[in-house]
C-alpha positions as CSV (number, residue, x, y, z in Angstrom):
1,X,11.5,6.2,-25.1
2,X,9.3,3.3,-24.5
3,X,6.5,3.9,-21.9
4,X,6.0,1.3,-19.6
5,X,2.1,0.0,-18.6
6,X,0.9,-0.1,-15.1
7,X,0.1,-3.4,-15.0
8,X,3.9,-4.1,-15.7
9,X,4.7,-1.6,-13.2
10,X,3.1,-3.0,-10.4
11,X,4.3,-6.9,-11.9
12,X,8.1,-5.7,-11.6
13,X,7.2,-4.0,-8.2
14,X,5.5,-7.2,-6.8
15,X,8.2,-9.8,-7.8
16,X,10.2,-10.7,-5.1
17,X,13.5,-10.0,-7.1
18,X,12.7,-6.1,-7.2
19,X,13.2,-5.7,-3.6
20,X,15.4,-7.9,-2.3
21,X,12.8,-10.0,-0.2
22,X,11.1,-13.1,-0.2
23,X,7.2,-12.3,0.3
24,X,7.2,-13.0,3.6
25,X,9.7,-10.7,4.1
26,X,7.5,-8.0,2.0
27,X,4.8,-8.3,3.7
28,X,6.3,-7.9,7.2
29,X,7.8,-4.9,5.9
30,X,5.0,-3.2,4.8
31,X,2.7,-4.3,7.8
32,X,5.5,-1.9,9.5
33,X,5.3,0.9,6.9
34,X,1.2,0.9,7.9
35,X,2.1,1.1,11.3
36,X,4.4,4.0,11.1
37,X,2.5,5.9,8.6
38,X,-1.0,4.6,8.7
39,X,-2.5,3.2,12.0
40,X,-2.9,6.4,14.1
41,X,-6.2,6.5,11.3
42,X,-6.9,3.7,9.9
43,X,-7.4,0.4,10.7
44,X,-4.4,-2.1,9.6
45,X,-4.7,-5.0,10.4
46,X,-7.1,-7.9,9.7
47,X,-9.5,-7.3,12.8
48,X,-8.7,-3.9,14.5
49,X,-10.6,-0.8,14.8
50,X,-9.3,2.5,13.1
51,X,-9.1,5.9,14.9
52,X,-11.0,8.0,12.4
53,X,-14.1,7.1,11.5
54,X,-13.6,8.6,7.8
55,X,-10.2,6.4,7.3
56,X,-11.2,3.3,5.6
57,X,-9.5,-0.2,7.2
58,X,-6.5,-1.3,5.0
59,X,-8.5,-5.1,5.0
60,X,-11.2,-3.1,2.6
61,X,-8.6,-1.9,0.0
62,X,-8.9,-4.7,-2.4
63,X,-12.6,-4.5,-2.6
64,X,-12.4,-0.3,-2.8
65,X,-9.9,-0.1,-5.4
66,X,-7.5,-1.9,-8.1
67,X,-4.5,-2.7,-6.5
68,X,-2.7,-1.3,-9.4
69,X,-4.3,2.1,-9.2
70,X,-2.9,2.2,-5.4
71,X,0.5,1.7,-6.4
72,X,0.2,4.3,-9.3
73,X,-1.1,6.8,-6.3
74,X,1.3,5.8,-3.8
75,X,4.1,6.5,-6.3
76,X,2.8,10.0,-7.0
77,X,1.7,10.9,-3.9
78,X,-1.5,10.5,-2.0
79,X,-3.3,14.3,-1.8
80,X,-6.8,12.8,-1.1
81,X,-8.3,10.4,1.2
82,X,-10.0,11.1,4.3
83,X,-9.8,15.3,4.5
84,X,-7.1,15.3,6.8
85,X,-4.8,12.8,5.9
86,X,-1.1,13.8,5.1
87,X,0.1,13.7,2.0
88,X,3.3,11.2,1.3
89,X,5.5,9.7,-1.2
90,X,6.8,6.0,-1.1
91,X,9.8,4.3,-2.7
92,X,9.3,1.9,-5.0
93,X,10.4,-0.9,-2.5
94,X,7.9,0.5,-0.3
95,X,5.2,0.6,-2.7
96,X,5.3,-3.3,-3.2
97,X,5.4,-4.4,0.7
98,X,2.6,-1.9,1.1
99,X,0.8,-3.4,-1.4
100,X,1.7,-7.0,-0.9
101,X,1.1,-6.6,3.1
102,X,-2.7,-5.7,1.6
103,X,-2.9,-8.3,-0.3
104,X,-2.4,-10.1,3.0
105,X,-5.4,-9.0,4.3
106,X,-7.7,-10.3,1.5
């Protein structure tokens, strides 16, 4: 069995061909995902104000942390964060509008 890196992991997650969309597309879905999931603590858009104060605001991801090591934690389930954030689980199609609605925000 060959193992696969992360960097080809989150290439193959990113490209439009792996879910279905066309970027636009991705990044409208995963602007919805962080509304469902995210918003009632953090921050998700480009200029709003999150709820809790220890929830960092999704525009700050890229400068926090790789993008690749998100999709790696997103994939395997987020246990840490702020101290009382749920933990969750995304699908790989979820993983790569997330991450391409953040890369939105840069």
């Amino acid at each position: 069995m060959h193992r696969i890196s992360a960097a080809l992991i989150v290439l193959l997650a990113l490209a439009p061909s792996a879910w279905g969309q066309d970027r636009s597309s991705a990044i409208e879905a995963g602007r919805d995902l962080a509304d469902r999931l995210c918003a009632r603590c953090h921050a998700v858009g480009a200029d709003d104000e999150g709820l809790h104060e220890q929830a960092p605001p999704f525009r700050t991801f890229t400068r926090m942390w790789p993008l690749e090591s998100l999709d790696e934690a997103l994939a395997e389930g987020i246990t840490v964060g702020h101290p009382d954030m749920p933990e969750f689980v995304l699908e790989p199609d979820e993983i790569a509008a997330l991450i391409a609605y953040l890369e939105s925000l840069e």
